[in-house]
N, C-alpha and C positions, 0 to 999 in steps of 0.2 A: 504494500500500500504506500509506502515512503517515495517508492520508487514514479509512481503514477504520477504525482505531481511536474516532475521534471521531465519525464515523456513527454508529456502534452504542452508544459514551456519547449521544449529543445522543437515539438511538432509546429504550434506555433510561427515560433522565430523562422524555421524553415520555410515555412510557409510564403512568411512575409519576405525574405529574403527573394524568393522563386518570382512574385505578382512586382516587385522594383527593379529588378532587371533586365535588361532588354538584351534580345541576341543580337550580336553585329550582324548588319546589312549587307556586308563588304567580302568580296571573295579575293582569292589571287588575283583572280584575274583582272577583277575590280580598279585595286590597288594599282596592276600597273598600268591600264588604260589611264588612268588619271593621273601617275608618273609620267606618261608617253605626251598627254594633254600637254602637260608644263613644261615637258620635254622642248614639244613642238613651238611652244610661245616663246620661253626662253631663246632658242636657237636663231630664230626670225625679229626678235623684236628692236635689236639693232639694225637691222635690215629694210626694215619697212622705207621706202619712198627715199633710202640712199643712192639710189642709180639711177639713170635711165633706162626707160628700156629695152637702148639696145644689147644694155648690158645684162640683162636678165639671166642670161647659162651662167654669166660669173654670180651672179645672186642667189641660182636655183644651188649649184654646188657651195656654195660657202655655206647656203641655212643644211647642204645634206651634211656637210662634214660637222655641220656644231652639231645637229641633232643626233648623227649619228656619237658621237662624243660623247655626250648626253644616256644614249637609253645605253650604252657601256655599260655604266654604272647599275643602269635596272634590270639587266642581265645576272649580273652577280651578285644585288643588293640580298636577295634573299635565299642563295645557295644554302646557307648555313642551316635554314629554315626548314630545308627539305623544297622548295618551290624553286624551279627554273624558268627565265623568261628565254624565249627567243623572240627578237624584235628587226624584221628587215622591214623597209620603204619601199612599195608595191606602186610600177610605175604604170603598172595597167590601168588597177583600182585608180590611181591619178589625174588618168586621161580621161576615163570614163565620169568619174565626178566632174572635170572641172568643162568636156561639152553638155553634162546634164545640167550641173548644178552652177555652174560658175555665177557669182554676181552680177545683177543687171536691171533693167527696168526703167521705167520711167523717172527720169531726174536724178539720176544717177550719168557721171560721166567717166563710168568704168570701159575701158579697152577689153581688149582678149584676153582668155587665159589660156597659161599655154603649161603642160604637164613636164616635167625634166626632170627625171630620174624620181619619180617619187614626190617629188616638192612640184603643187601649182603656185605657180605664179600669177598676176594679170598688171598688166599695163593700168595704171590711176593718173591724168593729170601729167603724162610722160615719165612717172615714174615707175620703176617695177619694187607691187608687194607682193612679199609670201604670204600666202592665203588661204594654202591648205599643203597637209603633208599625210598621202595614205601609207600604212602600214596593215604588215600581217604579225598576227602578234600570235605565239604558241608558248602557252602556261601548262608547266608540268608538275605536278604533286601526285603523291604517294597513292597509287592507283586512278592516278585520272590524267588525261590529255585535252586540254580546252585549246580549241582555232578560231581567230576570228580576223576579217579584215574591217579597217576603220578607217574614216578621214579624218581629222584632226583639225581644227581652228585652228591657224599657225596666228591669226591676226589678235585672237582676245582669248583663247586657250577653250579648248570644251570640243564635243564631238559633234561632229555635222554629220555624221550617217555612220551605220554599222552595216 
């Protein structure tokens, strides 16, 4: 009988413990999509409206070597973890967003966009910004293999299509 009190306290507490907690939201894969995100903004955000654009192939390879530089690190960040990324720049997915998707519209005095290597570019005002950056991205943890391809907002960070 001594014992029943502190059951039903210790059942309790448990209780309350389990209904204030929330599961995380966030997967591997999650994580480094949104690594890749900051990736891609960082890598372009010196770049933006620095060149003309004729110069645009030197624009599109300087935002690939920074970004590639970049998910380096989110390849290896969570080895330790048990979680591997593999993260290449998909210049197909590239071409394909930027003649579906590319910015434009009424009152808008945006140019072409043109896909190189993975990084779209478009002509603004004669200058060339990075605009978008597709990747494929391959997450590996302990019995599972997650694939996906993304575009990536190079201009304000966040995803514009999966």
């Amino acid at each position: 009988m001594g014992l029943l009190p502190v059951v039903i306290a210790y059942m309790q507490l448990g209780y309350a413990g389990m209904a204030a907690s929330t599961p995380s939201a966030t997967t591997p894969t999650d994580d480094a999509r949104w690594a890749v995100e900051r990736a891609a903004f960082s890598a372009s955000t010196d770049l933006q409206g620095s060149r003309p654009w004729s110069a645009r192939a030197a624009v599109a390879s300087d935002a690939a070597a920074r970004f590639d530089a970049r998910v380096a690190s989110i390849e290896t960040g969570s080895v330790e973890r048990g979680t591997v990324h593999e993260i290449e720049r998909n210049g197909s997915a590239a071409a394909a967003w930027a003649s579906a998707s590319c910015p434009d519209g009424p009152g808008r005095e945006f140019g072409p966009c043109e896909a190189i290597d993975g990084v779209v570019v478009q002509e603004r005002g004669g200058d060339t910004h990075v605009v978008a950056i597709a990747v494929d991205l391959r997450t590996v943890v302990e019995g599972a293999t997650y694939d996906g391809t993304y575009v990536v907002n190079a201009g304000v960070g966040g995803r514009l299509s999966d």
